[in-house]
SEGU-823527 format. One record per atom (N, C-alpha, C): residue in three letters; x, y, z. Coordinates in steps of 0.001 Angstrom, whole numbers, plus 500000, padded with zeros to 6 digits. Example, Ala and Ser with C-alpha at 12.3 -4.5 7.8 and 13.67 -1.06 7.14 Angstrom:
ALA513190494310507800
ALA512300495500507800
ALA513200496700507800
SER512850497750507080
SER513670498940507140
SER512900500030507870
***
This chain:
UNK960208478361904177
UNK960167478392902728
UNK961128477339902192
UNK960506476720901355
UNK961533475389901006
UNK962105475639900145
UNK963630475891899430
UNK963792475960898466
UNK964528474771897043
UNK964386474457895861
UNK964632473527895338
UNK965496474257894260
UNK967112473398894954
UNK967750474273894100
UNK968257473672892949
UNK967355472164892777
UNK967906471533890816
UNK966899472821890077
UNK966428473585890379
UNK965441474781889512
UNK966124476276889796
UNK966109476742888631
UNK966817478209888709
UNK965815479204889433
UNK967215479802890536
UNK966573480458891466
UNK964852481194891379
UNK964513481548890179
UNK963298482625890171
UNK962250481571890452
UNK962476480364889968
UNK961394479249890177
UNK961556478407891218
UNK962598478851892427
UNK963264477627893304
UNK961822477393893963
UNK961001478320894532
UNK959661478420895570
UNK958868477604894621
UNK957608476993895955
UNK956052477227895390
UNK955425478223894857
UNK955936479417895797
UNK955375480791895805
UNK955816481144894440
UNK957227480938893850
UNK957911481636893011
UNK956838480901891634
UNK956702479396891467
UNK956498479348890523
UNK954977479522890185
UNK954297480149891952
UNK952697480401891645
UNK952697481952890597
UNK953730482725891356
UNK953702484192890967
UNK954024484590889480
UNK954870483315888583
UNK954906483291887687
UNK953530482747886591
UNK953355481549887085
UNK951770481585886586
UNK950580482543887004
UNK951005483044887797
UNK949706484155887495
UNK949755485057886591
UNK951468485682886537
UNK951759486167885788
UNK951367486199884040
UNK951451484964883824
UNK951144484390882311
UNK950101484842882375
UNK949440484439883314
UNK947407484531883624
UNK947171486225882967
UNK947904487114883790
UNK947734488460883446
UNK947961488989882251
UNK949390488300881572
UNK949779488147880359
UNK948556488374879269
UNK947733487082879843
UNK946773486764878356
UNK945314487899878483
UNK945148488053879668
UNK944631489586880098
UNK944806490967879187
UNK946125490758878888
UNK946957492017878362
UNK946885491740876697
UNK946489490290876512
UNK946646490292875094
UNK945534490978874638
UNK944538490060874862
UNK943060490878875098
UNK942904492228874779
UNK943716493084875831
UNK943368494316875908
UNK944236495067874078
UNK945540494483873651
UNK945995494682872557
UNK945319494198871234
UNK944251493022871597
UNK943836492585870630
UNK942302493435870362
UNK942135493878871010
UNK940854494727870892
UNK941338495803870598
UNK942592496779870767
UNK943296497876870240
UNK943084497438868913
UNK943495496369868253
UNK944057496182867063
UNK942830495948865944
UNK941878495186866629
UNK940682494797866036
UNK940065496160865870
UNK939852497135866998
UNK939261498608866578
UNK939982499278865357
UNK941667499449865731
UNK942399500170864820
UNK942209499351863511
UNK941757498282863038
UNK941572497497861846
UNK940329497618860930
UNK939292497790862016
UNK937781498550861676
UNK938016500018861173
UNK938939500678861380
UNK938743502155861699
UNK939966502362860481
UNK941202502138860266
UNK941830502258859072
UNK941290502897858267
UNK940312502974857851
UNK939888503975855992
UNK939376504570856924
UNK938836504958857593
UNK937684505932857856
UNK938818507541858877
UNK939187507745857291
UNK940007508878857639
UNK939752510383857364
UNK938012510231856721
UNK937448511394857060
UNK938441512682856045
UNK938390513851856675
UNK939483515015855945
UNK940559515039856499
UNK941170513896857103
UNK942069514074858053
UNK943055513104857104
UNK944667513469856950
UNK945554512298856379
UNK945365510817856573
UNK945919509811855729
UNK946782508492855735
UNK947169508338856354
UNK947635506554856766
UNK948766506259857722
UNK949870506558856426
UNK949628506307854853
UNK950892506681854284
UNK951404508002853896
UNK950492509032854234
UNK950683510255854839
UNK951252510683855536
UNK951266510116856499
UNK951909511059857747
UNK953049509476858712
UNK952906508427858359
UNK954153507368858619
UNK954950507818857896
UNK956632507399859018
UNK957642507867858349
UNK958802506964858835
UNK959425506205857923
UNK959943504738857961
UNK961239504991858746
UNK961796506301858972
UNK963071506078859851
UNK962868505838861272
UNK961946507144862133
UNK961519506547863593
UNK960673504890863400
UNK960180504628862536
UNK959857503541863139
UNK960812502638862915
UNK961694502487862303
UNK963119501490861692
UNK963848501900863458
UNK963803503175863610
UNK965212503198864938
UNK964251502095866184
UNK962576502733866127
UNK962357502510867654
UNK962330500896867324
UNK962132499766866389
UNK961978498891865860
UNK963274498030866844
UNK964374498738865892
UNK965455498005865881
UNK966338498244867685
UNK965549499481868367
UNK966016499559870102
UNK965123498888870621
UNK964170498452870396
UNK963535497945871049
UNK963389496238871001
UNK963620496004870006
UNK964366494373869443
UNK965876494397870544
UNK966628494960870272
UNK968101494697870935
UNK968071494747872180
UNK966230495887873310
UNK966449495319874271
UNK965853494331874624
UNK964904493780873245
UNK964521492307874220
UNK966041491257874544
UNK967111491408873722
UNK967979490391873698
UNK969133491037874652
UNK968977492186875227
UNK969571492443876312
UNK969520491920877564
UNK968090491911877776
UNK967087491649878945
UNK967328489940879057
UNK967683489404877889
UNK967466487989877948
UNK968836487435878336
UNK970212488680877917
UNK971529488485878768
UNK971655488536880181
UNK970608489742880587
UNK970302489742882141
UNK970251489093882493
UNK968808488182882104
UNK968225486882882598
UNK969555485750882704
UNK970265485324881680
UNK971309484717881759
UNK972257485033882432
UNK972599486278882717
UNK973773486349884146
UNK973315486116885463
UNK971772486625885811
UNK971017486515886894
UNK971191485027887094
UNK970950484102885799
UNK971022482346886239
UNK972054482243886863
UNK973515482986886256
UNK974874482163886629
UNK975623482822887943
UNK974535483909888435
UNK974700484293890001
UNK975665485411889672
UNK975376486122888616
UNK976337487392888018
UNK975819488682888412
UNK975711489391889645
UNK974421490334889978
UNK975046491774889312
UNK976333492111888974
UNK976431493214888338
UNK976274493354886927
UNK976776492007886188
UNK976406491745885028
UNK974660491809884947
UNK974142491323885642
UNK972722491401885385
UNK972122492760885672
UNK972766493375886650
UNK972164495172886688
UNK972304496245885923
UNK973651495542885263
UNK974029496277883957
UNK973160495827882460
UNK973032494622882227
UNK972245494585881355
UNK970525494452881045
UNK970068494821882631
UNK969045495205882592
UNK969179496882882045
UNK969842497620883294
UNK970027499037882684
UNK970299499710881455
UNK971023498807880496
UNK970715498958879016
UNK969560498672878046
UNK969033498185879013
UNK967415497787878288
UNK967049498943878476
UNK967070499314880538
UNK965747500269880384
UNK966318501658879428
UNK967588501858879304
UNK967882503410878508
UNK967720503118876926
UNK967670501599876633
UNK966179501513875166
UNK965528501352875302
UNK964824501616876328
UNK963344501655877034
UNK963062503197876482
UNK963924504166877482
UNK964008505421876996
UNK964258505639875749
UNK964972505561874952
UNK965230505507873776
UNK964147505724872676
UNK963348503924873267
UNK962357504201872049
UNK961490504985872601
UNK961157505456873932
UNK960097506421874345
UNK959988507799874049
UNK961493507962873671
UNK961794509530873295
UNK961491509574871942
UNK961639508757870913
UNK961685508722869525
UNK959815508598869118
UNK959080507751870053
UNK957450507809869687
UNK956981509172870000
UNK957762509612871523
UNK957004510905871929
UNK957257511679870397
UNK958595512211869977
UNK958543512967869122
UNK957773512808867708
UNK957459511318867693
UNK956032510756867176
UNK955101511577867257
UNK954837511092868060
UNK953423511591868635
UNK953230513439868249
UNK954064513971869009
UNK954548515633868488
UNK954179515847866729
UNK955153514989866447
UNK955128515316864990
UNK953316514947864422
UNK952819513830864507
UNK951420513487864117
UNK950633514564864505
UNK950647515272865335
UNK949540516650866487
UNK950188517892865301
UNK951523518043865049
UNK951842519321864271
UNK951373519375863509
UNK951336517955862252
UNK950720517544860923
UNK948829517627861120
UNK948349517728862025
UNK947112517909862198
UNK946215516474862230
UNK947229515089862878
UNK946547514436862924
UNK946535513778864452
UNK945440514277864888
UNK945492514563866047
UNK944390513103866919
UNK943984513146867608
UNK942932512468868293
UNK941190512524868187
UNK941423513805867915
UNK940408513919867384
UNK940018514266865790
UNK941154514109864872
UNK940745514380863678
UNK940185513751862966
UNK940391512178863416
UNK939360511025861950
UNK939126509985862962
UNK938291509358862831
UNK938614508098863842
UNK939565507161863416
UNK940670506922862543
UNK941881506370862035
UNK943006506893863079
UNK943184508261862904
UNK944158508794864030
UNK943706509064865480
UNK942229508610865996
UNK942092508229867391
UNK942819506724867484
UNK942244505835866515
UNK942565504545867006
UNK944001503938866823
UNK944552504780865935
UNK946158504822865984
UNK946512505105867006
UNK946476506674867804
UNK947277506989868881
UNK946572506653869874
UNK945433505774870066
UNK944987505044871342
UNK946261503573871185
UNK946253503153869990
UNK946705501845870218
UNK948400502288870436
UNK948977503186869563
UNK950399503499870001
UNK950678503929871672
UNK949844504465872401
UNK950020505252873075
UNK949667504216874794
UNK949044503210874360
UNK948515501849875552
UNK950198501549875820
UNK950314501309874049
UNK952003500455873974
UNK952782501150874957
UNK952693502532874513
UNK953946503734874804
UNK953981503923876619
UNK952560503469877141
UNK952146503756878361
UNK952592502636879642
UNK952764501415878385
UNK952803499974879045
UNK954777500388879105
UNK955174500673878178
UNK957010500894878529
UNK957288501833879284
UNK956431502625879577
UNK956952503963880356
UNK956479503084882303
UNK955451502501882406
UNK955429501436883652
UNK956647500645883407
UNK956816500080882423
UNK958216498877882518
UNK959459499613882838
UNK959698501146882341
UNK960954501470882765
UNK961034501631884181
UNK959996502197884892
UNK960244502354886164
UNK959857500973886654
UNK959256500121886975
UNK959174498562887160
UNK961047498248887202
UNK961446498214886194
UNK962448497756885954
UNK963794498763886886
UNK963536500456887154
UNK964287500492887712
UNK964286500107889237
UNK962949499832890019
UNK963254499138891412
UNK963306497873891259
UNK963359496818890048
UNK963983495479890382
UNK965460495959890624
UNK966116496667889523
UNK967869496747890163
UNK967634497179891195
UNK967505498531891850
UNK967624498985893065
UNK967533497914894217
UNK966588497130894085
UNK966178496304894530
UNK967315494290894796
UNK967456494286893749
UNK968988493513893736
UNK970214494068893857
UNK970273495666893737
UNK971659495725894326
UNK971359495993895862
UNK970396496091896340
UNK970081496344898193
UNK969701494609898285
UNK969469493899897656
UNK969093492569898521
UNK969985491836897865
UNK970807491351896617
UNK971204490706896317
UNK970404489560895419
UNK970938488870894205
UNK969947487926893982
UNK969686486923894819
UNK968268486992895059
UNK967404485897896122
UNK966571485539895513
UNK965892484230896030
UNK964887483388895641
UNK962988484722894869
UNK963282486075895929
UNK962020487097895808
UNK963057487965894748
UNK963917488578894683
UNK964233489179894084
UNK964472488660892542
UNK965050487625892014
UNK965086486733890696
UNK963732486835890265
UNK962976486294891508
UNK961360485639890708
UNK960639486756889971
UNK960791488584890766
UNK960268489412890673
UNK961212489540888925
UNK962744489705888552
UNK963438490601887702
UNK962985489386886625
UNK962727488151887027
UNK962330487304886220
UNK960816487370885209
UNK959957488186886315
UNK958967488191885306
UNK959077489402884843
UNK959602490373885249
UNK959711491670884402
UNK959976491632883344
UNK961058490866882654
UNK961103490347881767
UNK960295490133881024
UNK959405488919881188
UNK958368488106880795
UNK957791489339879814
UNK957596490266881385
UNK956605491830880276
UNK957090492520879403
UNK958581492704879424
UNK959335493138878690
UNK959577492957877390
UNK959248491184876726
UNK959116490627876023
UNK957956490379875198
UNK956854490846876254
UNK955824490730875557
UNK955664492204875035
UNK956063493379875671
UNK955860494772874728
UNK956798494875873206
UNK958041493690873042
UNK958509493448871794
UNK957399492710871061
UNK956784491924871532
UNK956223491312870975
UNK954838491631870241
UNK954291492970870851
UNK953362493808870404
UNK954001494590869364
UNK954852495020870336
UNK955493495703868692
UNK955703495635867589
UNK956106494025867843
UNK956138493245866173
UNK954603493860865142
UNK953594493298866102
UNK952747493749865331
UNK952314494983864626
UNK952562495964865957
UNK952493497287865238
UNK953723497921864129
UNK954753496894864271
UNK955325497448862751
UNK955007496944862013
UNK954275495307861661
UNK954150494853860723
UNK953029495219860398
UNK951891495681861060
UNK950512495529860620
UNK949615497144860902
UNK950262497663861633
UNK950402499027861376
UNK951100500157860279
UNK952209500226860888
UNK953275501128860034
UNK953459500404858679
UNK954226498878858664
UNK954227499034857272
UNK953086498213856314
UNK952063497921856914
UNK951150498011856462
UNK950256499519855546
UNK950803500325856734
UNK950055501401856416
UNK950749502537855613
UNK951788502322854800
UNK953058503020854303
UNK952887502382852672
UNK952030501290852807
UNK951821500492851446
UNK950908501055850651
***
């Protein structure tokens, strides 16, 4: 395995920088699958039947907390990434591990979401507005609950191997995904919640 070390470790390989482009590859896979969430949930908006509003039953504080934990761990994750460059492996296990417990964070705050929408009677099956809501919240909610555990065998995983050329490339794209579930999110606060609060 050859490695080229003017390139930061996750990209030193061939291998490393194939596994990352595939990665992207899967990426745009995944957009797909959010953009068809969004395009349904966009069709389906009014058609709320006897069943509540999104300005009904949205409620601007959980989405302000999970908003604002889930923003701070993209810029956690991106300190990781930056200690992982400068060969910092506890600094980087630590500030991955604060991601994933706002990983948890915001997972605990949607579940009780979710709870609260089912008490209020807007359930999955009540309108097709609140199917295509809690299909599209719940892909999101499904995609962080894989990233937390993803994310806890990259540490496990660098504190038993150390950062290496396989271990970087792997905590490196976790990331990548990590960034892109902020990045969904954006949408669903902007074009969901407070869209739908208007």
């Amino acid at each position: 395995m050859k490695i080229d070390h003017a390139l930061p470790l996750e990209y030193s390989t061939e291998q490393n920088q194939m596994n990352i482009l595939g990665f992207w590859i899967f990426l745009g896979a995944e957009i797909m699958l959010f953009g068809t969430l969004f395009a349904t949930y966009f069709t389906l908006v009014d058609r709320t039947g006897s069943g509540p509003s999104g300005a009904e039953i949205f409620e601007i504080a959980p989405v302000l907390i999970e908003t604002f934990v889930l923003l701070t761990s993209s810029f956690t994750i991106g300190l990781g990434v930056h200690a992982m460059r400068i060969g910092r492996k506890k600094a980087m296990m630590t500030f991955f591990a604060i991601t994933l417990i706002l990983g948890l964070t915001f997972l605990g705050v949607e579940i009780y979401e979710f709870v609260h929408y089912v008490h209020i009677g807007a359930g999955l099956q009540t309108s097709a507005f609140t199917a295509a809501l809690l299909t599209t919240l719940g892909t999101h909610g499904a995609h962080v609950t894989l990233g937390l555990f993803w994310g806890l065998f990259i540490i496990l995983q660098v504190k038993k191997q150390g950062l290496t050329p396989k271990t970087t490339n792997k905590a490196f794209i976790f990331s990548l995904y990590w960034h892109f579930l902020d990045v969904v999110w954006i949408f669903i606060f902007s074009f969901v919640y407070l869209k739908g609060l208007m």
